[in-house]
N, C-alpha and C positions, 0 to 999 in steps of 0.2 A: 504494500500500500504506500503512495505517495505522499509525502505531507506538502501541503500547500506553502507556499515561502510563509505566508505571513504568522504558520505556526512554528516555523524555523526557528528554534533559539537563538541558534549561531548566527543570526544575522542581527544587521544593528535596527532596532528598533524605526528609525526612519523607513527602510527597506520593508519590513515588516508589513507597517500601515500602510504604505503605498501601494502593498500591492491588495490587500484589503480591499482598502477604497474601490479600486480598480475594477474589483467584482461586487460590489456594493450598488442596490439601487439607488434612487433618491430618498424613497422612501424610510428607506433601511439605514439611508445615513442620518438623515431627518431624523432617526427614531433615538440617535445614541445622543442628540440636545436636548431631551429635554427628561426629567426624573417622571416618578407615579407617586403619589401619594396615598397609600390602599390605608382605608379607615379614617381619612380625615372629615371632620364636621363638617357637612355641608346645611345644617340647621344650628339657629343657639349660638353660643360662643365660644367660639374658636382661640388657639394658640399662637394665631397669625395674623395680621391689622387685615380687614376684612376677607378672612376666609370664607365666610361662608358667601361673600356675593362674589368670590372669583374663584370655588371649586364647585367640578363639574364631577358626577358619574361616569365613568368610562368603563367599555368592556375588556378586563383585564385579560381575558382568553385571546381578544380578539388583538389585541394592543400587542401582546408581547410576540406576535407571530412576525414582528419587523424588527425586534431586539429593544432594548431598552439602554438608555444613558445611565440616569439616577434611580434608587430607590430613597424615599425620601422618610427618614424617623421612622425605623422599623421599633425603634425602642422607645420613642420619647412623644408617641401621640397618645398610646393608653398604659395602665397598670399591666405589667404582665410579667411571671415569672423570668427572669434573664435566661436562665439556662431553656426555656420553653420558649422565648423569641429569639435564640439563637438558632433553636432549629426549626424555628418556622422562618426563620430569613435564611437560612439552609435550603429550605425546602423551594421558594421562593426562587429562589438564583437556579436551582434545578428544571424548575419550569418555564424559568427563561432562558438558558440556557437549550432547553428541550424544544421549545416552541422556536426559537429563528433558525435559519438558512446555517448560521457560521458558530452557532452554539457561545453564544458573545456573554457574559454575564453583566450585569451591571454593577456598578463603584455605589455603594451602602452609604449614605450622609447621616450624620446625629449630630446633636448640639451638643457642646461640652466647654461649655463660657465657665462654670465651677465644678467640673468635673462632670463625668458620663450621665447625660439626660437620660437614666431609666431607671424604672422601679427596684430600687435594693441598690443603688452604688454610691458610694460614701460623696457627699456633699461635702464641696471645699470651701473655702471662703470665696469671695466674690473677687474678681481681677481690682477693685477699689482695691481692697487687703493689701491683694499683689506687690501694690504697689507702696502700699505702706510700711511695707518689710526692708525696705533697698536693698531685695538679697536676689537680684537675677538669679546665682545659681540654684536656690530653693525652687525656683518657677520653674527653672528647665528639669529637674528632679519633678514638678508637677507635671508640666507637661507628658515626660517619657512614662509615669505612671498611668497618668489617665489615657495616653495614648495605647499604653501595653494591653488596659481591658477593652478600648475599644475595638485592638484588631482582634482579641482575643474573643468578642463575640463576634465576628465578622462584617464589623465596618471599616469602610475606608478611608472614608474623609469626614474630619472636623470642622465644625463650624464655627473657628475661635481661631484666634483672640481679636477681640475689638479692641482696634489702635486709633482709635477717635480719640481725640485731645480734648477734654473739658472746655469749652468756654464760656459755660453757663450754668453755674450747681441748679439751677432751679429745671435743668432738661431731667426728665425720667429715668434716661437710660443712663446717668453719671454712675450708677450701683456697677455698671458692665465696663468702665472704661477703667484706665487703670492710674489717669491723674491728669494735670494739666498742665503739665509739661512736656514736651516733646520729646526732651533726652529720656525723661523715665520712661515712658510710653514708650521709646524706642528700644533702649535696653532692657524691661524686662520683658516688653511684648516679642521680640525675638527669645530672648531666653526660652519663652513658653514653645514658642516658635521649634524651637529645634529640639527642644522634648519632644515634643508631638511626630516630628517628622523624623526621627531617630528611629522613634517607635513602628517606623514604615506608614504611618496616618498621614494623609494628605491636610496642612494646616490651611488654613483659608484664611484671608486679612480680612476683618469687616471696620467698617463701612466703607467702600473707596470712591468717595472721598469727600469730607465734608461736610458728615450727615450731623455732627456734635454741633456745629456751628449755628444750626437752625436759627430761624428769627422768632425771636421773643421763648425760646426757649420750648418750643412748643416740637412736638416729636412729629419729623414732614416737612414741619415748615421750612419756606426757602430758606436757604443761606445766600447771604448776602456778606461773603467774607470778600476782602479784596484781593488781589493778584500775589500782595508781600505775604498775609496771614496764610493764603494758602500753601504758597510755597515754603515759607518756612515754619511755620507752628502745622498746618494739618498733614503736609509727604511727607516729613523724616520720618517718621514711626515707620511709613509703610518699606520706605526705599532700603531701610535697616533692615526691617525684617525680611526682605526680599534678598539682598544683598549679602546679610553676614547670617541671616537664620535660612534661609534655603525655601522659604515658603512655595509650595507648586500650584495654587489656587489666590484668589481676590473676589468679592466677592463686590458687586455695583454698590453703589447707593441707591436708597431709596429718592433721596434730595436731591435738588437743582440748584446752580449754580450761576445764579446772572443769566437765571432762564434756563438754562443749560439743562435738564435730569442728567445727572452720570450716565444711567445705561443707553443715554443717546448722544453721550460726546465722546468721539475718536481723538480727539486731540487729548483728554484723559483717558484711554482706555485703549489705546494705537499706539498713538506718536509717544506720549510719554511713558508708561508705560511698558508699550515691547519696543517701540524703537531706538527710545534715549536709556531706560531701564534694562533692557534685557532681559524681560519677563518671558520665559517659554509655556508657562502653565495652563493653566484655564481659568477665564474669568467666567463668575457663576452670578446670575440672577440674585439677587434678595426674594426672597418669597412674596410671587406676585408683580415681583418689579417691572415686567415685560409687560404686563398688560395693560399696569399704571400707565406706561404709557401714554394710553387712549382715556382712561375711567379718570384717573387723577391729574397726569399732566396736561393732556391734549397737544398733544403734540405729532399726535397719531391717528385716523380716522376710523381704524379698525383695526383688528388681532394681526391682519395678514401684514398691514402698514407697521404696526408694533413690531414685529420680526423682522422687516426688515429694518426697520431705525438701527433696532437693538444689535441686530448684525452687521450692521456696517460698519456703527461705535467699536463692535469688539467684544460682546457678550457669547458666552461661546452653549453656556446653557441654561433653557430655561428649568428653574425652581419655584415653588414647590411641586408641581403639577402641568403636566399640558396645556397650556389657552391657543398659543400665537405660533408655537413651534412646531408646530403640529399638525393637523390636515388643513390652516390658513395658509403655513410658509411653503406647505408643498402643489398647493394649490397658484401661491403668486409665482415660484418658479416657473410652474408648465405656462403660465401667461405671461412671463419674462418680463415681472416685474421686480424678480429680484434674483438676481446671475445665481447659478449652483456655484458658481465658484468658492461665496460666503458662505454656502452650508458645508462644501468639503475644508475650509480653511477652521471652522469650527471642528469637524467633524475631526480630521485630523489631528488637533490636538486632543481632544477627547480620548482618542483610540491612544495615542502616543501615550496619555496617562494610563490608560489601561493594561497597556501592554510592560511598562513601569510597575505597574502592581500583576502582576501576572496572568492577568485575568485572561489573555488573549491565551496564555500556553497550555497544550492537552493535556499535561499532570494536575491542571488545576480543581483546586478541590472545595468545597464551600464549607464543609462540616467546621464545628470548633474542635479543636488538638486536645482539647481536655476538658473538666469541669473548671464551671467561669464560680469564682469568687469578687464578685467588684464593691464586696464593701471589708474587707482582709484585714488583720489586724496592722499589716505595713500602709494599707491605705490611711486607716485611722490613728496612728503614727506621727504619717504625713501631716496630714489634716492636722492636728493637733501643734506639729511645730509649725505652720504655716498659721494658724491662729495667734500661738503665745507670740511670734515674731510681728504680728499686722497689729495688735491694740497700742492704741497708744495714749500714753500719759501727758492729758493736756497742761493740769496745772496738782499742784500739791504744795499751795504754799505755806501748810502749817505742819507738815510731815504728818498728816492725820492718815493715810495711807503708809504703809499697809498696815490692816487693820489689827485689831488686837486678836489673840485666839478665842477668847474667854469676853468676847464683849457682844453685850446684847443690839441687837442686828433688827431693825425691822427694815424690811426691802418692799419697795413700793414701789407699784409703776404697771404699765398695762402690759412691757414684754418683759416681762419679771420670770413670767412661768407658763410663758409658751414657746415650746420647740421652735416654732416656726420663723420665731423671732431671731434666730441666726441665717435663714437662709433667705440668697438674694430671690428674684423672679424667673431665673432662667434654671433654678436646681429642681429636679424631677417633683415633688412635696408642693411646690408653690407654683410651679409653670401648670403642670398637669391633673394632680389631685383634686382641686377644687372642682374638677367636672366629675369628679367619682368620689365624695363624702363619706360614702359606704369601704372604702377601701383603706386600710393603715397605711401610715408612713412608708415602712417597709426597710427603714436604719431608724436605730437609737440615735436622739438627738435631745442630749442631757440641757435643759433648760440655769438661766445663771440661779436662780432660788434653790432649783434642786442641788447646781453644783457648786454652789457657797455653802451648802448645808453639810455638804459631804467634803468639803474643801477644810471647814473650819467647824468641827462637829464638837466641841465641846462650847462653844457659842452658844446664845439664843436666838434662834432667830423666828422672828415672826413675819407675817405676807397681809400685806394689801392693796390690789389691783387699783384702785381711788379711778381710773376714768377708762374708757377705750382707746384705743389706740386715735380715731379720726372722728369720733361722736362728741356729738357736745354736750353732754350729759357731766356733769359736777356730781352727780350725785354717790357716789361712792369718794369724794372729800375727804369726809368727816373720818370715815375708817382708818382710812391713810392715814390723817391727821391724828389721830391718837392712838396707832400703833408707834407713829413715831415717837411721839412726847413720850411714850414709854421707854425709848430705849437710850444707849450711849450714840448712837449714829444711824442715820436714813439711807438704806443704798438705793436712789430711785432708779429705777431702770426704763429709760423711755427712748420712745424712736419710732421706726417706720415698720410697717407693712406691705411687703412684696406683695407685686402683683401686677395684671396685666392691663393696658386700657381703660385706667380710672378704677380696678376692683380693688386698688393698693395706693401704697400712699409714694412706693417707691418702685421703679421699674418700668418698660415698656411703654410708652401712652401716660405714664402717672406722674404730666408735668404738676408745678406749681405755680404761683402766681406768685409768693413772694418764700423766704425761707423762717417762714416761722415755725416752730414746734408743732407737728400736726396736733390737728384736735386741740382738748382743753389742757395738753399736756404740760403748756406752759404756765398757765394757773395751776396747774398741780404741783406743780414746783415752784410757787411763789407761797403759795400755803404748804409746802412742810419747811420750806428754808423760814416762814413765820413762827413755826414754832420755835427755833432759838437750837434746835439740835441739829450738830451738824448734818450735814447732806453732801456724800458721793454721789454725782451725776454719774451715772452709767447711760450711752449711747450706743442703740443699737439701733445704724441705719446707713442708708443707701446712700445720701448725698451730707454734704458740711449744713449745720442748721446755726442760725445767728445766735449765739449767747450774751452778747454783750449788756443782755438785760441783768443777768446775772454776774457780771466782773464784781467779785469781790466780795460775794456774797456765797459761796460753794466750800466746802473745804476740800474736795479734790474731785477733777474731773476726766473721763474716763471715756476715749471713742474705740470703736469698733465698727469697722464696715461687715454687715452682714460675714461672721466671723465663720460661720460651717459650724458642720453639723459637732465638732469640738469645740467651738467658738464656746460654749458656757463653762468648761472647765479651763479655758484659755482666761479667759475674761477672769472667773474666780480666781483663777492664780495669781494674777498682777494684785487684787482686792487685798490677798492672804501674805503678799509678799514672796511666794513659792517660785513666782514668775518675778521676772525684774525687766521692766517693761522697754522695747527696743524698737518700737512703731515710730516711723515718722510722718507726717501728713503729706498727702500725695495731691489733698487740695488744700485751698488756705480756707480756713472758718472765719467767717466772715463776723462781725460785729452787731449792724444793723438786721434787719431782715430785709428791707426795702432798698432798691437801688444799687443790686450787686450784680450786675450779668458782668463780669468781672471777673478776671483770675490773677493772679501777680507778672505774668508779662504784660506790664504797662509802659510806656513811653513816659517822657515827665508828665505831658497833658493827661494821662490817665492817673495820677498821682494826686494825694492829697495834697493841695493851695488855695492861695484864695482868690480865687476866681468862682468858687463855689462853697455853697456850704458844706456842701456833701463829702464825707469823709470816708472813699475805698480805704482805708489803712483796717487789713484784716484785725481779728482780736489773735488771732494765733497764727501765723505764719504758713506758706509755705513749709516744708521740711523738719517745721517743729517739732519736738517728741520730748518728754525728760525722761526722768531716768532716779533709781530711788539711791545711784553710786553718785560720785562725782568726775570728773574730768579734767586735766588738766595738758593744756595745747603748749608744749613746750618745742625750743630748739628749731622754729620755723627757718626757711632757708628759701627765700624769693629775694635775689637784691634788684634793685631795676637795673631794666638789661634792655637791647635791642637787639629785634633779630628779622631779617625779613620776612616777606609775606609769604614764602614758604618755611617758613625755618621753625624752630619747635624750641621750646622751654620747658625746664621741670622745676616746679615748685612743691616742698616737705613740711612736714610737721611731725613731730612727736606727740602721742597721745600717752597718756599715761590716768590709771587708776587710780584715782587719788581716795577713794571709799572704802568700806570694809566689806567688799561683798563684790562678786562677780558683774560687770554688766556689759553694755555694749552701744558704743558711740558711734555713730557718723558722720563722717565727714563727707561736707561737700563742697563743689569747686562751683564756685558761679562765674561769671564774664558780665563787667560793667564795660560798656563802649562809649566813653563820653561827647565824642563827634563822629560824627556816620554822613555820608550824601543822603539818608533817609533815616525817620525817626528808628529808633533802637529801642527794644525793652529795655529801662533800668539797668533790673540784673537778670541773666538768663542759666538754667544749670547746664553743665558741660562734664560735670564727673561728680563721682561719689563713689566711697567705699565703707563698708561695713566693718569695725574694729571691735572682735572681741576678745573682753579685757580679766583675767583675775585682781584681786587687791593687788595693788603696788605693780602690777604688770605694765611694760609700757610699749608700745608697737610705732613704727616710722611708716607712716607714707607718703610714696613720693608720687604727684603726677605728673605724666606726660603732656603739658599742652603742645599741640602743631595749630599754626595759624590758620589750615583749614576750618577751625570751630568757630573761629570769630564771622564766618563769611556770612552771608546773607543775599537778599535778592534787591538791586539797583531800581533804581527807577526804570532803566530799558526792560526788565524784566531777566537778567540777566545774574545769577550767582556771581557773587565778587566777596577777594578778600580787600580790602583796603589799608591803605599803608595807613598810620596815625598811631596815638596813645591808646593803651587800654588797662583796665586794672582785672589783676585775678584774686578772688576773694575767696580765702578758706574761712569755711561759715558751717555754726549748725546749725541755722536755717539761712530761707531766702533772706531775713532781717537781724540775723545774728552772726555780724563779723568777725572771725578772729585775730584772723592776719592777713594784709593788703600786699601784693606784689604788682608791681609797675612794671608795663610793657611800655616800648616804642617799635613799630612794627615798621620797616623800610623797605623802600623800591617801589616797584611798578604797582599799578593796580592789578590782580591777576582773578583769572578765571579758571577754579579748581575742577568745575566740571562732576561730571555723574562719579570720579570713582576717588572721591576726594574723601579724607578720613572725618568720620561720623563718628567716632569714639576716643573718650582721653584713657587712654592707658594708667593704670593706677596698680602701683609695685608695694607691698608691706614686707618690711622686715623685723624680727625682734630686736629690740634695744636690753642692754644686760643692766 
């Protein structure tokens, strides 16, 4: 028997697909664009911004007799035993597989923004967290985990990480981004990045590009970023993870751009992208994105017109389901309205990824290799150092923290003593559960009441919930109120509620209008901080909420981004001192509630003066975090120097423990630009490293600047470094300077171009 070339191993994967194609109809190529979605809602409320008015019934028998692209959430549309939707997506790929011409199987997609969306796999903290830890390599250690159980029940590709840049706590979806910086956003969303794709999972970038930026904060809305914001604050993230994490997928924006929707601009999704970028991969639809189109943009007259915009742009397939890719786009071909050459240039890369994952070769096998355990005690491990490392310690200005063993505890607050209260919107409990009430959790997810009780068990502690989480009901006060009066200290614990399109307070669709404490949460903490006993703030929530009503009045205050399903013995540990807390803020907490679409790359005019009343000056910074050791920044080594516009500089610092107790510092590198041909943020981060420290231990780090990180985008629209002054600021936050080193940057103006360094090198050695 002959084998066909394209099942030829020995050949190189181009040759393969080409000759594929070759015996390929239109139809059959058309078919490997676009995924199926079997089981999704088409009445009620869906897990996807209107699924039910953009999924259709399709005959699966009849569908997969042309082969299939995607399978869309085999795991993360209903409750279902894991090892039982392993082998019913076994089963699945067998009769697609059975049903076409070339026996082709289809690439399996799930979401995995905080680990694997299905019933029973350990819930991680939220990419906020992420990014509150500055420990990239913890992320790529999460990555390659959750990667390892998704191939391990036979999916292919992930739907993560979102490397959207915050530019507005008040948008929904801040709980999934992982800060508002572009350098964190860029290194740790790669670190996830090459976890995931280690793990042989294809990672996917969401949103590309822009979709954070919305106007007025509202989730869709246009963005109206300009030419500099985009290019420098929304690509890094992407072009890093692309560049140094290996990513094989991108995934559109839902948003528009100066008019523009993403999945219909080539000049994003072409020319930048694969021509200046060197993207080989596939770019994938957002669920629904293609049809928007027509329904939400208009930009399109019909499904058949949508396919072809979206093809021209550079979308290679559509997600979640068939609309426009479908019998519309094979229907505009035979009427040459839209050249086959667009569906084989998609098509091609599809199969090229296939063939990458093996799916194209005759040993290929669908079964899983063994029994899947996806909530393991190494997961919850995981999970748990990835909690104790993301909380962070806002303020402790009377060392009332940590607390006593032996002191009586009344804990109040509406996410005191619900599990749910650690998970973001997109972890299986909160994204899918809600439509199946009848069904459990499916992991343990120790709530902080239960895990302060068993944290500090020779304590008293007492509970009361005092309001809802978004109700306005006062009327459980009074209980609150004199649980407290009874005790030595109040831990209240308030925050948000995940959830999807307005069912939550945080997540998907769950903008706000201003950042104030949902619900009556913030009278409830005006009434226990009245009664005169101290009060720990415990936060648990998805975006930064305004305190400044409260400066002064807390005795120690305590964030946490939707922490994972360990997140309450996380959190309990910083309370009890067990934990010694090592979180930085990966957004700034703002002060006000009103008048903050705001993040700390400001220009001077976005800066507090008077020209206005109005004071952006955060209450807690950028990078802030404390810490229950102390620090001390010794033996710095930046003298002012000149060097040109290509040339590089190291500047050091000695840290040392100056506490009785273990902890762990951060340093970070900022870049102030005091004259630019275009305004400049302030200060911008450009490096960071994580230093940890025993009592009296002391650690040196050095970093590497190259003038490539000062660069930015000109007025012609053009990347440039510019010669001039500059200062480099080691700082433990964006507003906490240690030590100033002076640059003079000489020579030409130069143009570093696409493969220019995007990372400051940072070397630690021990000091004796």
């Amino acid at each position: 028997m002959t084998t066909a070339p394209w099942r030829d191993t020995a050949l190189a994967a181009a040759a393969r697909v080409d000759d594929l194609l070759s015996r390929m109809t239109l139809e059959e190529k058309t078919a490997q664009l676009y995924g199926v979605w079997v089981g999704a809602a088409t009445d009620g409320d869906g897990v996807a911004p209107l699924q039910r008015e953009m999924t259709a019934d399709h005959d699966w028998d009849e569908l997969i007799t042309l082969g299939l692209g995607q399978l869309t959430r085999s795991f993360g549309t209903a409750p279902v035993d894991p090892a039982v939707g392993a082998q019913a997506l076994a089963r699945a790929q067998r009769r697609i597989a059975a049903a076409g011409r070339f026996g082709i199987p289809a690439v399996a997609h799930e979401e995995c923004l905080a680990g694997f969306t299905a019933w029973g796999a350990t819930a991680y903290p939220v990419p906020l967290a992420w990014g509150a830890t500055f420990d990239p390599a913890l992320v790529e250690e999460l990555g390659r985990r959750i990667g390892d159980d998704l191939r391990a029940a036979g999916v292919h590709q992930g739907l993560a990480p979102v490397l959207d840049v915050v530019r507005d706590p008040r948008w929904g979806r801040v709980e999934e981004t992982i800060g508002e910086d572009p350098y964190l956003v860029g290194t740790v969303g790669t670190a996830y990045v090459r976890g995931l794709e280690s793990a042989g999972v294809i990672a996917t970038l969401k949103h590309f590009a822009g979709y954070a930026a919305s106007a007025g904060a509202r989730n869709l809305a246009p963005v109206r970023a300009g030419v500099r914001e985009f290019a420098d604050v929304t690509l890094p993230p992407f072009e890093m993870a692309l560049r140094e994490g290996g990513a094989r997928s991108v995934m559109a924006a839902y948003t528009e751009t100066d008019g523009v929707p993403a999945s219909a601009d080539p000049r994003l999704l072409t020319e930048l992208l694969r021509e200046e970028w060197g993207f080989t991969g596939t770019v994938v639809a957002d669920y629904f994105g293609i049809g928007f189109l027509q329904t939400l943009h208009r930009v399109a007259g019909s499904p058949a017109e949508a396919a072809r915009v979206a093809l021209e742009a550079g979308v290679d397939v559509e997600l979640p389901s068939l609309k426009c890719y479908g019998k519309p786009l094979v229907a505009a071909v035979r009427e040459g309205l839209v050249p086959e050459s667009l569906v084989d240039r998609a098509a091609r890369r599809v199969l090229l990824q296939k063939c990458e994952l093996g799916l194209l070769d005759e040993d290929w096998r669908p079964e899983p290799a063994g029994p899947l355990d996806l909530d393991s005690a190494a997961n919850r491990a995981l999970a748990r150092r990835l909690a104790e490392e993301s909380v962070v310690l806002l303020d402790n200005p009377d060392g009332l923290l940590p607390l006593p063993p032996d002191a009586r505890i009344a804990v109040v607050g509406p996410r005191a003593a619900d599990p749910l209260a650690m998970l973001g919107c997109y972890s299986f409990p909160s994204h899918v559960l809600p439509h199946h009430p009848e069904v459990p959790t499916g992991i343990g997810i120790p709530s902080v009441l239960e895990s302060l009780r068993a944290e500090l068990p020779d304590a008293k502690v007492t509970f009361a919930q005092g309001c809802g989480v978004s109700d306005p009901d006062p009327a459980g006060f009074a209980e609150a109120v004199a649980r407290t009066a009874e005790a030595d200290v109040c831990v209240a614990v308030l925050g948000d509620r995940a959830g999807l399109f307005g069912r939550g307070t945080s997540g998907e669709g769950c903008d706000v209008a201003d950042l104030r404490l949902p619900g009556v949460q913030g009278d409830l903490l005006d009434a226990l901080v009245g009664t005169g006993v101290p009060v720990v703030l415990v936060l648990l929530t998805g975006r930064p909420y305004a305190l400044g009503r409260w400066q002064g009045r807390l005795g120690a205050v305590v964030q946490a981004f939707f922490p994972g399903a360990e997140g309450g013995p996380a959190v309990a540990g910083v309370l009890s001192g067990r934990v010694n807390p090592s979180g930085r803020l990966p957004v700034s907490v703002p002060r006000s509630p009103g008048g903050q679409p705001w993040t700390y790359l400001q220009p001077p005019l976005g800066l507090a003066g008077e020209v206005s009343n109005l004071d952006p000056t955060p209450l807690y910074a950028f990078g802030h975090g404390r810490s229950y050791t102390a620090f001390a920044w010794e033996d710095f080594a930046g003298p002012d120097a000149e060097i040109g516009t290509d040339g590089s500089y190291d500047v050091s610092v000695t840290v040392r423990n100056t506490g009785d107790r273990d902890g762990t510092e951060v340093v970070q590198l900022y870049l102030h630009d005091p004259v630019a041909s275009v305004t400049r943020p302030d200060v911008r981060l450009i490096g960071y490293r994580r230093l940890d420290l025993a009592p009296g231990q002391a650690r040196r780090v050095s970093f590497r600047f190259h003038a490539d990180l000062s660069s930015f985008t000109d007025r012609s629209g053009t990347r440039v470094v510019e010669p001039g002054a500059l200062e480099l600021r080691l700082s433990s936050s964006s507003a906490q300077v240690r030590h100033t080193a002076r640059l003079t940057l000489t020579g030409p103006v130069r143009t570093p171009g696409h493969g220019r360094r995007l990372r400051c090198a940072a070397e630690v050695s021990d000091v004796g």
